[in-house]
Each structure stands twice: as structure tokens, then as C-alpha cells.
C-alpha positions, -999 to 999 in steps of 0.1 A, spaced: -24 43 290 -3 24 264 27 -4 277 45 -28 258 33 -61 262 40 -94 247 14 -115 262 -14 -128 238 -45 -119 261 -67 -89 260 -77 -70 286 -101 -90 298 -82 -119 295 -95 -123 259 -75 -116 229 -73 -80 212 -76 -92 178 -117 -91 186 -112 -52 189 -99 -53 148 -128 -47 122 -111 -51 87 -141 -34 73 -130 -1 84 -114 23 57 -134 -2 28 -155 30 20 -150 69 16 -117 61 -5 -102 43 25 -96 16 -2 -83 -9 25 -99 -40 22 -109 -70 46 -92 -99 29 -67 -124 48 -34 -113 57 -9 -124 80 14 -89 97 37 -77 71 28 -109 50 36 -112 11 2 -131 5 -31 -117 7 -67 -130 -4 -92 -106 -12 -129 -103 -21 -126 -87 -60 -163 -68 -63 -152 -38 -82 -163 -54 -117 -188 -71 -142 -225 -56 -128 -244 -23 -123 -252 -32 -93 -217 -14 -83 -216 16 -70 -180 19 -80 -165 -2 -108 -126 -3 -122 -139 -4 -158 -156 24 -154 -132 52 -133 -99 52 -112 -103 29 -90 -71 14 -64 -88 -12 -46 -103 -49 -48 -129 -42 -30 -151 -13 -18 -180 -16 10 -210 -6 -4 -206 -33 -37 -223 -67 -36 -213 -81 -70 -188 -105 -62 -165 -122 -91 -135 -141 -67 -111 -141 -43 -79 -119 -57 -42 -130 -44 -16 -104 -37 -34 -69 -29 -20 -33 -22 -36 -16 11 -47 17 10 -32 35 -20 -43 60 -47 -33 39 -77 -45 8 -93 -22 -26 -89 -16 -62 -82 -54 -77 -71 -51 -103 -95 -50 -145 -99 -87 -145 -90 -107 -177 -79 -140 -182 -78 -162 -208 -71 -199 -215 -90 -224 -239 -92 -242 -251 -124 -234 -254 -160 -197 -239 -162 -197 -201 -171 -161 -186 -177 -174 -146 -182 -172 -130 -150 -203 -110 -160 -223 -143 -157 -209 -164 -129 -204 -132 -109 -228 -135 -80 -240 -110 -50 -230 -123 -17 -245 -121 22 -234 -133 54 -199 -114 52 -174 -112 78 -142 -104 84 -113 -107 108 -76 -108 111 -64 -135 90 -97 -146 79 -129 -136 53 -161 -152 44 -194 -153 27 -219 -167 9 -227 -165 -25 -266 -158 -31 -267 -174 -67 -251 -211 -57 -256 -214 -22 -220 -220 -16 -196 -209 14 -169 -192 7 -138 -190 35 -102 -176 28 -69 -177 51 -34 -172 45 3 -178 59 28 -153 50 33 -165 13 -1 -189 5 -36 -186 2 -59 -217 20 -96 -218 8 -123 -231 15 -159 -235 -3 -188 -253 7 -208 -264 -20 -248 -269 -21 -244 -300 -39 -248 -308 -76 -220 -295 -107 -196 -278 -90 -165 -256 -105 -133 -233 -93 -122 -210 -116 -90 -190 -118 -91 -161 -141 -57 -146 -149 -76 -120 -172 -89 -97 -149 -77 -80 -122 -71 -47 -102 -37 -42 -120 -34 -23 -155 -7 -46 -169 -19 -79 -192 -7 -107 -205 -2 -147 -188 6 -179 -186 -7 -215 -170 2 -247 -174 -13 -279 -163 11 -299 -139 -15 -330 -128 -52 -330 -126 -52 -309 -90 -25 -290 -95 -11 -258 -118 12 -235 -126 18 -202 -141 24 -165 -143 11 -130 -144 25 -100 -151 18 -70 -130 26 -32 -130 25 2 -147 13 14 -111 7 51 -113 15 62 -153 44 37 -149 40 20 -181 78 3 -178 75 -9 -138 64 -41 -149 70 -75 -133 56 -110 -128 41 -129 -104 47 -170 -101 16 -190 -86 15 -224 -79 -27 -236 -70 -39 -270 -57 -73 -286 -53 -83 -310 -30 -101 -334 -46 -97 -345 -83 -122 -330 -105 -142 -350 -134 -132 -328 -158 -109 -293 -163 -93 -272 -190 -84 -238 -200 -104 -209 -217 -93 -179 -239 -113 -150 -254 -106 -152 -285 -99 -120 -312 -126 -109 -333 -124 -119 -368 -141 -108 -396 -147 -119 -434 -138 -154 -441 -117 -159 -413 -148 -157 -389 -165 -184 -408 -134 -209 -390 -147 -208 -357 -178 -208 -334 -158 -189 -309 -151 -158 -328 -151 -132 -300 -162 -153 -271 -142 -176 -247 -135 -207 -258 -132 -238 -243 -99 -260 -242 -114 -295 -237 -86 -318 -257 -58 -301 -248 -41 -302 -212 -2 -288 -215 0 -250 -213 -17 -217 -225 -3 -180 -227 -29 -150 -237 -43 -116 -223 -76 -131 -211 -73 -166 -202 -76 -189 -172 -85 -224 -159 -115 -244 -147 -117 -271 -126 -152 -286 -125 -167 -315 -101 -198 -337 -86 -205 -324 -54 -225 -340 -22 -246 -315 -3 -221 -297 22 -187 -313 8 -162 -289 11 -132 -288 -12 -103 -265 -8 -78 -247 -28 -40 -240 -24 -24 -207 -34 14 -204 -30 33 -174 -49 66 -161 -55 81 -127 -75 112 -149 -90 97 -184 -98 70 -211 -101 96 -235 -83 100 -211 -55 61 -203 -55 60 -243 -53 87 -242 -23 64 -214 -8 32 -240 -2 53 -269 6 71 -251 39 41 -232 49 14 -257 45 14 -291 52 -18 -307 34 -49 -297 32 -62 -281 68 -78 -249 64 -87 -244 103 -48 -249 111 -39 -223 88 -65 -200 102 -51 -207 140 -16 -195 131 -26 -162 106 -49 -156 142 -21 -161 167 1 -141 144 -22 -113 145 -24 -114 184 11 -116 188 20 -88 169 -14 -65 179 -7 -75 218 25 -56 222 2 -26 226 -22 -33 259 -48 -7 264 -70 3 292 -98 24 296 -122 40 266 -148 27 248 -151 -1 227 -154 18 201 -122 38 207 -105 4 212 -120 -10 177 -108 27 159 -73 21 180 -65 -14 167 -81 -18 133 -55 10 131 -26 -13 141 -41 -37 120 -37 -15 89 -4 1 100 5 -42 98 3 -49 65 31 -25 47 58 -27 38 53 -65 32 79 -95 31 91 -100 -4 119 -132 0 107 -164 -7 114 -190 24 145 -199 7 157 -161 7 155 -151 -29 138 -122 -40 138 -102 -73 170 -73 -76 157 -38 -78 153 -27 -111 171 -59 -126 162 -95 -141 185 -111 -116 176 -128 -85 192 -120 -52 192 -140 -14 190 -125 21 209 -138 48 194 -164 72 174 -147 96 168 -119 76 138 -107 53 134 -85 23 108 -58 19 88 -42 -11 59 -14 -11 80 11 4 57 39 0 74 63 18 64 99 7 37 87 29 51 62 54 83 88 66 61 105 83 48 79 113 43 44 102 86 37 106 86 52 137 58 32 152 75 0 136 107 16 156 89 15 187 73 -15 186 86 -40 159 125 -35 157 136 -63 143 111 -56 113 122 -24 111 163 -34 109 151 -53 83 135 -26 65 158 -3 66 184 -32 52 158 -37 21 161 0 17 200 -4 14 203 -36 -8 180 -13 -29 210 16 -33 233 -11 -35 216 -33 -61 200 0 -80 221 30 -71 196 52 -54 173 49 -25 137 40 -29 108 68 -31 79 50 -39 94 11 -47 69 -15 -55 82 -52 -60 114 -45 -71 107 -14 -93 107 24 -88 74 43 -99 87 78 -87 55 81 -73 52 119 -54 82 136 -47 109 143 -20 144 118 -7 120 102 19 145 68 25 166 96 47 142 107 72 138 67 77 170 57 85 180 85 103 153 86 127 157 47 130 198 55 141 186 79 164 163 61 180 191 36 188 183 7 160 222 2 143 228 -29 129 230 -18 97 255 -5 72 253 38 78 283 46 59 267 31 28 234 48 36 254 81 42 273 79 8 235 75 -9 223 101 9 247 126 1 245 111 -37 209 122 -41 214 157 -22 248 163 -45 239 149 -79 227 176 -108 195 174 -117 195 156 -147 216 125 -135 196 125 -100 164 101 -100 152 113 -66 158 156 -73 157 157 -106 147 192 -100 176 198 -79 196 227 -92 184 260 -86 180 241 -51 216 242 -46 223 272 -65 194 297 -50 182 273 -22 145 270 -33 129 261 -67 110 282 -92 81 277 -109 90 267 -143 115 242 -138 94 210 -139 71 225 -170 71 260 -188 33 261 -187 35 252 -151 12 221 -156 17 196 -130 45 223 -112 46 215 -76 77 234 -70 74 242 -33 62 203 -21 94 195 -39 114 221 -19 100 215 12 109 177 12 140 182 6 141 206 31 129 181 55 155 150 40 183 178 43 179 189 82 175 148 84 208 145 66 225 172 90 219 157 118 229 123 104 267 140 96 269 154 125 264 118 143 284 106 121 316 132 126 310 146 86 312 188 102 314 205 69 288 180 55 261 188 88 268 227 81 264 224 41 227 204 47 218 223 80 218 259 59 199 238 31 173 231 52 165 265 58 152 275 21 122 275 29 122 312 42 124 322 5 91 310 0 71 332 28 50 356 18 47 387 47 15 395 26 -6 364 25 14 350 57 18 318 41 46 301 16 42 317 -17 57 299 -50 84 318 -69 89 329 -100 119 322 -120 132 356 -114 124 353 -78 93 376 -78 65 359 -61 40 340 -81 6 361 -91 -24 355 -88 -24 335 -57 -52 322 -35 -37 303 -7 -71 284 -7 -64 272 -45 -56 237 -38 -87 223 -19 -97 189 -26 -75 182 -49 -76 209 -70 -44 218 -92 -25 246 -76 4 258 -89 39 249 -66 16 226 -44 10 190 -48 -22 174 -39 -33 206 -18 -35 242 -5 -7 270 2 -24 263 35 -17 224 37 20 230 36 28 265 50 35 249 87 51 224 64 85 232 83 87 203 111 129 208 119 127 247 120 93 255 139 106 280 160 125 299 129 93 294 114 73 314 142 97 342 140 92 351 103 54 346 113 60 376 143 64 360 168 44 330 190 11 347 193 10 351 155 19 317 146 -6 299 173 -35 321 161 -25 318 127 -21 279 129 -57 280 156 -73 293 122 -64 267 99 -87 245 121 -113 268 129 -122 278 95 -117 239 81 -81 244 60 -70 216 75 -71 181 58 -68 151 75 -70 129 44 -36 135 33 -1 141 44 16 171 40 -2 186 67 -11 159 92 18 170 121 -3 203 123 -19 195 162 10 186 172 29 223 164 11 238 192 30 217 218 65 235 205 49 269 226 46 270 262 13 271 277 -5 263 246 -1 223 241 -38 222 253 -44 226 217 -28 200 207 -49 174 231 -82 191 223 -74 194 187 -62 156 182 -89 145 203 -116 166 181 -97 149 150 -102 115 161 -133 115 170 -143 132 139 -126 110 114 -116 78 128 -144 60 137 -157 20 137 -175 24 106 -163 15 66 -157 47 63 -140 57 95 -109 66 77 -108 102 63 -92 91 29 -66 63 13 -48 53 45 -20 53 27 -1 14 31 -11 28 70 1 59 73 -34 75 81 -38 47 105 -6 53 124 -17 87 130 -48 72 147 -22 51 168 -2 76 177 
């Protein structure tokens, strides 16, 4: 039984955060990660292990790889600040610290180290490294790293290394502000083969005691000939022991080096904004007062109870309660705050600068091909206010850019997957009784992206033969059909458009409701009465041959499909299941039909298009017994307390909100 609940205790008077394992979804391409975080915070402090040893199992130099850290590595080379949850892509996981022990190494292939004694809980990571002996803790407020290592006593050093990172992008800056603090920047972005989505980051990093000695290090370009015969450094990293102002390069960073006592424990500052060091240094000054790691780790705790308490459960397992709040953990994290405490936060698509109102935040990672589909309409039910101020980011973006956002990260659009999923959003949020917020502009941007031609419209840019013949061929997006995925495209919009309908007719916009309602029934162009599933079409409107409806299996191309099967998206149709029956003959035929696609394993539960499918049963009388046994079988299949007990990338928490829900 689920209530809403405010109160910070457990259900055994004991706090529900205990029931969160951040491990969970760290393996099987979960690529979540168990650094600190506070709920919907901007800051987050990861383990980095996905580089510099063969003793990884999975390594970013080596393949595609989208997350900081992954369960089964043990080479660890720092602590990154500013992660993505989650996604398919590569980005951000950079500004990485890392203490050592020794004489000072600056390749991250030497003073990498393995690690034991790991664990992991909201707002909180540690370990120790096995090559120095030292502690590691991390923690975080909603903007700033605090953490903490323990050394074994002897030479000790903390390294930042702006070089490396999870993100694609290169190129930074550091300066040297007094001998414990810096200042700098690194630029981030080109998130999923968007080589122009680039943008900065602004850090601002304390120590807290003085060191004996400090600098900063460059790899330097290989020369040849006489020009090699200049420098000892030729190829490697140098050392910058005379010179103390600032440095800018691909691969640089900064050292800080010490005499330690056996146990001393010094600690290290993080605060970061997206517009400016001077903000990032307003950041740390609001949210941390001194040096006091354990007071930072209180509040990131009772941040996380607060917010994971409004859900009480009782009943189950602890094991079902672990899979059921690690879930609301990871449904927690995105979108994230992007407004500095002073309220300024980058424009979309712009080199300006903008402000919230007081009282108000702005978001960023608004991943919402994925995040439409559940993770709003949990934030609806249970986290309102966030959600107002969601749905205002998502505004200010039309209003600052022109168009909604589809897949914004940090103030940039990467068009990432298709669709016009802001409108689903914000019309489910009005509906759901959530209004302070501006509808009439979000109306005039909705009907702007389901109006605009094609080649002026940046969220249908295949929108034409939409409008004209109400679906899209095969062919539009590339003659040789490469990368095609004509009928995902249709179907979103589909979707968007019965979304939009509704919204006009709220809204007392007749003609407009009628125009979108009859849009959103395209889809019937696409069934197929011989396979009994949606077919792509030709340009000429023939059907598209050969077709397998199975082509599309783990992530095989497919032509009209993106990222899966003719079977993934046939019951793709979540405003017209009724109509869709009929075309299928009738009830009987569409429950078997849609019984099958679970008995013979066509469904996938590691992505999205198909994820609603348990739930269709519930539309017939006398059959929603399929959808509790079949969620329940799905659950307990795929969700489990393990690192990988999520069935694939959750998604910024989509796949998690479906274990919620």
C-alpha cells in the first residue's frame, strides 16, 4: 500500500534511505553510478574507473562507453564532478580529483590505483585505495562537492586533472588564486554526434590545509628534429614548478602536494557553476560554511529522506523495498537544478546569461523522449513544486530558443531521438491540475512545432508528408533508407498530437482539437492485416518489402523503427487503444495478440517504446489479471537488488519510474 507521507521515519521508525543501494543499475548497461548527489541536485561526485588499466573490464578509450563508473571495474583514477545518470551517450564526468601517496605521479596510468572497502549511500561514497592506504569520502550540497581523504602518513598529494574525463569535448583552463585555492574552466559537450553542443563548466576548489609545495602539469606535443632537442619533456607531462598564474591546454591540471601525519585528514572544496567562476565561487560560499565534511553529509542525508519519505510502504520484502526505493532514488536525480544560488543560469542556445525569479529554479537534462513517458508524471504526483518548475524551464527554453526542448542538456539541444515530447509533459501536468504556469505560450509552441514545414521545424523536420498524407514514408529522412526510422517518428507525433487535442480542447481552440485529434489517428496507415502489426510505407504508399517484424531485436537496424522491432512499437498507440483493437478484429485478437508478445519474449523491458505494454490489457474487461501477473513477472525478473538489477540504461530514471509505478 503506497500513501503520501512527509514524515522522515521508516517504517520501523528508522529512515527509508537504508532501503536505497546506489550500486544498483552500475552493471548490465544500467550506467547509473553510486557517487554523491543531493535530489535533483546540479553537483554530483563520482568514482571515475572506466580508464588507464586492463584490469577494466569496460574502458572509455577503448568502446562507447556513457558512464563514470561501471561495477565490475577496480582501477580507480578520481572522483569526477558533474555526472549524467543513466544515459546512452558519453558526457560531463569530468574535473577529476584524486588523491596519492608517494613521489608525485600526474599520468593517471600510474597514480591510478584499485580500491576495496566500497560503499555507497544517498549523498555519500567511499573507499579505500589499495596502493596508498588512504581513505577516500565524497558528499555534496546541491551545487558543491565536500571531500574527504585520509592519508597513511608520509608525501601526500591531490590532484585535479582537467584532461580526462567521461565527456568527448577538450580543451581548459586553471588559474592559481592563493596557495589553497583555484579556479578555472572546462569545456563539455558534443553529447551524442553533437559536435556544436558545446559549453563550459566554471569550478572553484579549495584545500584545507596549505600544501609545501603545488603547480600545474601539461602533456606537452611531440616534437621532432631539432626542436626535440629544447626540452626534456618532449611528449610527456611536464612540471610547472616556477610559475604560479594560470595555464590553458587539452591535457593539463594541478597538484597540490603535502607532509602528512598518520591519519590526518585533509579535505577538498568543489563549488561549480555553467555561467562563471564568480558564481561557482558564490556556489561554495552559501552552501558551505568551512571546512565540515560530516555536516554536509547530514543535510545531503536528510535531503534524501525527505524527498524518498513522501512514499511510505508496507509489506514485501526487503528486497522489494531496496528494488522499490533505489528506484526513487534514481527517478531523483533528473532533470537537475541548473541556476546558480543567485538565479543565473546559461540562455538556451545563447552566450547570454539569464535569472529565475526568487523562489524559483531552472532545470537542464531534459531527456524527454524517455522521461514523457512516467518519470513527469511521478514528479506530478509527488514533487509538484519541482515539477512547476520544470515545466517553467521547459518554457523559458521556447521563449529564450524558439522551440521546446527534445533532448536539452545544459542549455543546448542535441536532437537526441525523435518525436515533440515537451507536449505530452505539460499537458498531462495541466490536467493533472498543476497551472501556474504560462499555457498560452506553451500552446502557441506547441502548435508551432505541429504547423511548421519541415525544413524550418527543429522538432519534425520530417513533418510534411505528415500533414499532407498523415504518416511518413520511407525515404524521407535518407534515400538509401540508412538510419530511416520513419514510423517511431510518426508514432510520436501521433502521441504529441492526441496530447495537443486534448490541450485545445481545454483550452476552447475547437477547430485546433479537431485538426490534431484526426492527426493522431495516422497510424492506421501503417497496419499491416497480413503481418498484424505496423508496417513501414513506401513512398508510393505500398508497404515496405521484405519485412520481418522480428528485424529490430537488440538493437538491430530495422528499417522505419528506431532502436527496435515492428513488434516494440505496434501497440505503440497509447491514446487510441480501443481503435487500435478494432483494426486488430476485435478484443480477443488484440489480447492474444498482445499475450504473445510476452510469451514468445518480443517484449523488451530495456527500452521505451514499448514499456506501457502490461498495462494495455487493463483497457479490456475481464482481462486486467494480465496486467498484475504480467507486471509482477516483469519486476521480479528485471528489477532486482543487485548492480545489475536494472534491465538496461535507466534512462535519467525513466526505467526506474516504471519500477515505481
Amino acid at each position: 500500500m503506497l500513501c503520501m507521507n512527509s514524515a522522515a521515519s521508516g517504517p520501523d521508525g528508522e529512515g527509508v534511505s537504508r532501503y536505497v543501494d546506489p550500486f544498483i543499475g552500475t552493471t548490465n548497461f544500467g550506467t547509473t553510478n553510486p557517487g554523491a548527489v543531493c535530489p535533483n541536485g546540479l553537483m554530483s561526485v563520482s568514482p571515475f574507473n572506466v580508464m588507464g588499466s586492463e584490469l577494466n573490464a569496460w574502458d572509455k578509450d577503448s568502446r562507447w562507453w556513457s558512464t563514470p563508473y561501471t561495477f565490475e571495474n577496480k582501477f580507480f583514477t578520481g572522483f569526477s564532478h558533474v555526472n549524467l545518470s543513466g544515459v546512452g551517450c558519453p558526457e560531463l564526468g569530468a574535473l577529476l580529483t584524486m588523491p596519492s601517496a608517494g613521489p608525485l605521479q600526474v599520468d593517471y596510468h600510474i597514480y591510478g590505483s584499485e580500491y576495496t572497502d566500497e560503499h555507497a549511500e544517498p549523498g555519500y561514497y567511499t573507499n579505500v585505495l589499495t596502493s596508498y592506504g588512504i581513505k577516500t569520502e565524497v558528499t555534496a550540497t546541491p551545487r558543491t562537492s565536500a571531500e574527504r581523504y585520509t592519508f597513511p602518513g608520509g608525501e601526500g598529494h591531490i590532484l585535479l586533472n582537467l584532461g580526462e574525463g567521461l565527456t568527448n569535448e577538450t580543451g581548459a583552463m586553471v588559474r592559481k588564486v592563493s596557495d589553497t585555492e583555484i579556479e578555472g574552466m572546462r569545456l563539455l559537450g558534443t553529447f551524442c554526434y553533437n559536435p556544436q553542443a558545446v559549453f563550459p563548466v566554471y569550478f572553484v576548489m579549495r584545500v584545507s590545509k596549505a600544501p609545501k609545495a603545488s603547480g600545474f602539469w601539461k602533456k606537452q606535443r611531440p616534437m621532432t628534429g631539432v626542436e626535440a632537442e629544447w626540452t626534456p619533456d618532449n611528449g610527456k607531462y611536464k612540471l610547472y614548478t616556477r610559475y604560479g598564474r594560470e595555464l590553458a591546454g587539452d591535457d593539463i591540471g594541478y597538484w597540490f602536494s603535502f607532509d602528512t601525519e598518520e591519519g590526518e585528514q585533509i579535505q577538498v572544496q568543489m563549488g561549480v557553476s555553467f555561467v562563471s567562476t564568480e558564481n561557482a565561487r558564490e556556489n561554495l560560499d552559501a552552501e558551505q560554511e568551512g571546512f565540515d565534511f560530516d555536516a554536509v553529509r547530514s543535510r545531503a542525508a536528510a535531503q534524501w529522506e525527505r524527498d524518498l519519505s513522501k512514499i511510505r510502504v508496507q509489506g514485501g520484502t526487503d528486497a522489494q523495498k531496496t528494488v522499490f526505493y533505489t528506484g526513487l532514488y534514481h527517478a531523483l536525480i533528473h532533470p537537475n537544478i541548473l541556476n546558480d544560488v543567485n538565479g543565473e543560469y546559461p540562455l538556451m542556445e545563447s552566450d547570454g546569461v539569464g535569472k529565475v525569479p526568487e523562489g524559483e529554479n531552472r532545470y537542464t537534462v531534459f531527456s524527454l523522449w524517455d522521461t514523457y513517458r512516467n518519470l513527469h508524471q511521478l514528479m506530478t504526483l509527488l514533487y509538484p513544486d519541482r515539477q512547476l518548475d520544470m515545466v517553467r524551464s521547459m518554457i523559458g527554453i521556447y521563449e529564450e530558443w524558439g522551440w521546446m526542448p527534445k533532448w536539452e542538456l545544459y542549455g543546448r539541444e542535441t536532437f537526441t531521438m525523435e518525436g515533440d515530447p515537451a507536449i505530452p509533459v505539460i499537458a498531462d501536468t495541466w490536467f493533472k491540475g498543476l497551472k501556474d504556469f504560462d499555457i498560452e505560450t506553451a500552446y502557441q509552441a506547441f502548435v508551432k512545432s505541429a504547423t511548421t514545414p519541415g525544413a524550418q521545424n527543429r522538432m519534425r523536420p520530417d513533418i510534411d508528408p505528415y500533414i499532407e498524407r498523415g504518416y511518413i514514408p520511407l525515404g524521407v529522412f535518407a534515400a538509401d533508407l540508412s538510419g530511416d526510422n520513419a514510423v517511431s517518428h510518426a508514432l510520436e507525433y501521433y502521441i504529441a498530437d492526441h496530447a495537443l487535442s486534448l490541450l485545445a480542447d481545454s483550452l476552447g481552440h475547437s477547430g485546433d482539437a479537431e485538426r490534431f485529434r484526426e492527426a493522431s489517428l495516422g497510424y492506421r496507415h501503417y497496419y499491416c492485416p497480413e503481418y498484424g502489426t505496423l508496417r513501414p510505407l513506401n513512398m508510393d504508399g505500398t508497404f515496405y518489402s521484405p519485412f520481418n517484424p522480428r528485424q529490430g531485436e537488440n538493437f538491430e537496424t530495422a528499417p522505419g523503427f528506431h532502436e527496435g522491432s515492428a513488434w516494440n512499437y505496434t501497440f505503440y498507440v497509447p491514446h487510441d487503444v480501443q481503435g487500435l483493437a478494432k483494426l486488430m478484429g476485435g478484443k480477443k485478437k488484440f489480447v492474444d495478440k498482445l499475450q504473445m508478445v510476452f510469451d514468445e519474449g518480443l517484449y523488451d523491458p530495456a527500452n521505451e517504446p514499448d514499456i506501457a505494454y502490461p498495462y494495455l490489457f487493463s483497457y479490456f474487461k475481464g482481462e486486467e489479471w494480465r496486467t498484475q501477473k504480467t507486471v509482477k513477472e516483469l519486476l521480479e525478473k528485471y528489477y532486482r537488488p543487485e548492480p545489475d538489477g536494472i534491465p538496461g540504461n535507466d534512462d535519467t530514471g525513466t526505467m526506474s519510474a516504471w519500477a515505481v509505478f
